[in-house]
N, C-alpha and C positions, 0 to 999 in steps of 0.2 A: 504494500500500500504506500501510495507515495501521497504526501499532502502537503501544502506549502502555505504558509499564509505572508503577505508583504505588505508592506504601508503603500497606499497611494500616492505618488506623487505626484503624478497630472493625471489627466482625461481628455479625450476626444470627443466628440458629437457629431453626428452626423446624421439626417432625415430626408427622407425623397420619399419617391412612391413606391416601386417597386424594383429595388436592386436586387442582384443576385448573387450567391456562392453557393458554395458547394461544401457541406462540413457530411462526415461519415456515409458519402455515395447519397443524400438525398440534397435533392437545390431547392435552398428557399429561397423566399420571396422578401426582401429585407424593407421595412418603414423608416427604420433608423436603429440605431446602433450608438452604445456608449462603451469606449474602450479605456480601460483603467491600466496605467502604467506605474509598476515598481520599477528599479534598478536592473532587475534583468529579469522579470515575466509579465505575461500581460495577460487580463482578462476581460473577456468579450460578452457584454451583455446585448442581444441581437433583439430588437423589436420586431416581428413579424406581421407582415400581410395577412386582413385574417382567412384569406384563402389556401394560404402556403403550409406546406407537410410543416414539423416541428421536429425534429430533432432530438433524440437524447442528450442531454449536458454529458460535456465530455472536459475532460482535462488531461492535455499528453504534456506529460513530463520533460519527455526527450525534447521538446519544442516550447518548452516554459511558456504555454499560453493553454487559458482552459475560458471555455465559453457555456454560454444557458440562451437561451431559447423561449423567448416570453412575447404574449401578445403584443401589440404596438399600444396598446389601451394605457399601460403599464407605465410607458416610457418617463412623464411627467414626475414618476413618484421618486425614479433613481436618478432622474436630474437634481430633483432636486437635494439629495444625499448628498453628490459631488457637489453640487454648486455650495451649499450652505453648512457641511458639515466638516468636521476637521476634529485628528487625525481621522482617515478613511482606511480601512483594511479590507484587500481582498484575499478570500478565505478558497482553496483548490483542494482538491481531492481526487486521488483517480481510481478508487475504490467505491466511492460514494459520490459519483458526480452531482448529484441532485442535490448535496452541500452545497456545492460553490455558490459564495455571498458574497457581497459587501457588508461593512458592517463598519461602527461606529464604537469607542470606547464606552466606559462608564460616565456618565454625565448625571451633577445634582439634579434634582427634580426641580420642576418648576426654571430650569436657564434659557434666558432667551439667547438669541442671535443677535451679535453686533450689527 
C-alpha cells in the first residue's frame, strides 16, 4: 500500500464545456478541473460532464499524481477550499483510492477568514 499525503502549495483551475482525457482506458468528458500541487506530486480533482463515464479514483505512485472523478455540480465547493483555506493537504492512496482528499488542519470553532 503506498499512500502519500503533501501540503499544497499552489493550484490550477481550469473550466470549458467539454474537454477530454483518457484516465484507466475510459474518456471522459471534462467541465473543469482543479489541480493541486506539492513539491513533487500532484492531485487531480476532475469535474465531469454529467453525461461522461466516471472513472474509478486512482492514484499511481510511480507517476506521483492521483486523481477522483466528481460531478461538475461539485466544482464551487473545492474552489473554494483552495481559494480560502490554508494550510491545504492533499491526502493519496493506492490501496484505497476513494481516500484521496483534500483537506484542511484543525481550526478553532467559530474562525472567520481574513
Amino acid at each position: 500500500m503506498a499512500t502519500k499525503q503533501f501540503t499544497v502549495n499552489y493550484y490550477k483551475v481550469s473550466a470549458g464545456f467539454k474537454g477530454s482525457a483518457t484516465w484507466g482506458n475510459v474518456n471522459i468528458k471534462i467541465q473543469g478541473y482543479v489541480t493541486c500541487y506539492g513539491s513533487d506530486h500532484r492531485f487531480i480533482i476532475y469535474f465531469l460532464h454529467e453525461d461522461s463515464p466516471v472513472p474509478a479514483p486512482t492514484y499511481i505512485p510511480a507517476n506521483k499524481v492521483g486523481a477522483i472523478f466528481l460531478p461538475f455540480k461539485d466544482m464551487p465547493m473545492y474552489l473554494d477550499i483552495v481559494r480560502n483555506e490554508k494550510p491545504i493537504y492533499a491526502y493519496l492512496n493506492s490501496t484505497k483510492p476513494e481516500w484521496n482528499s483534500i483537506k484542511t488542519s484543525k481550526e478553532p470553532v467559530g474562525e472567520e477568514e481574513n
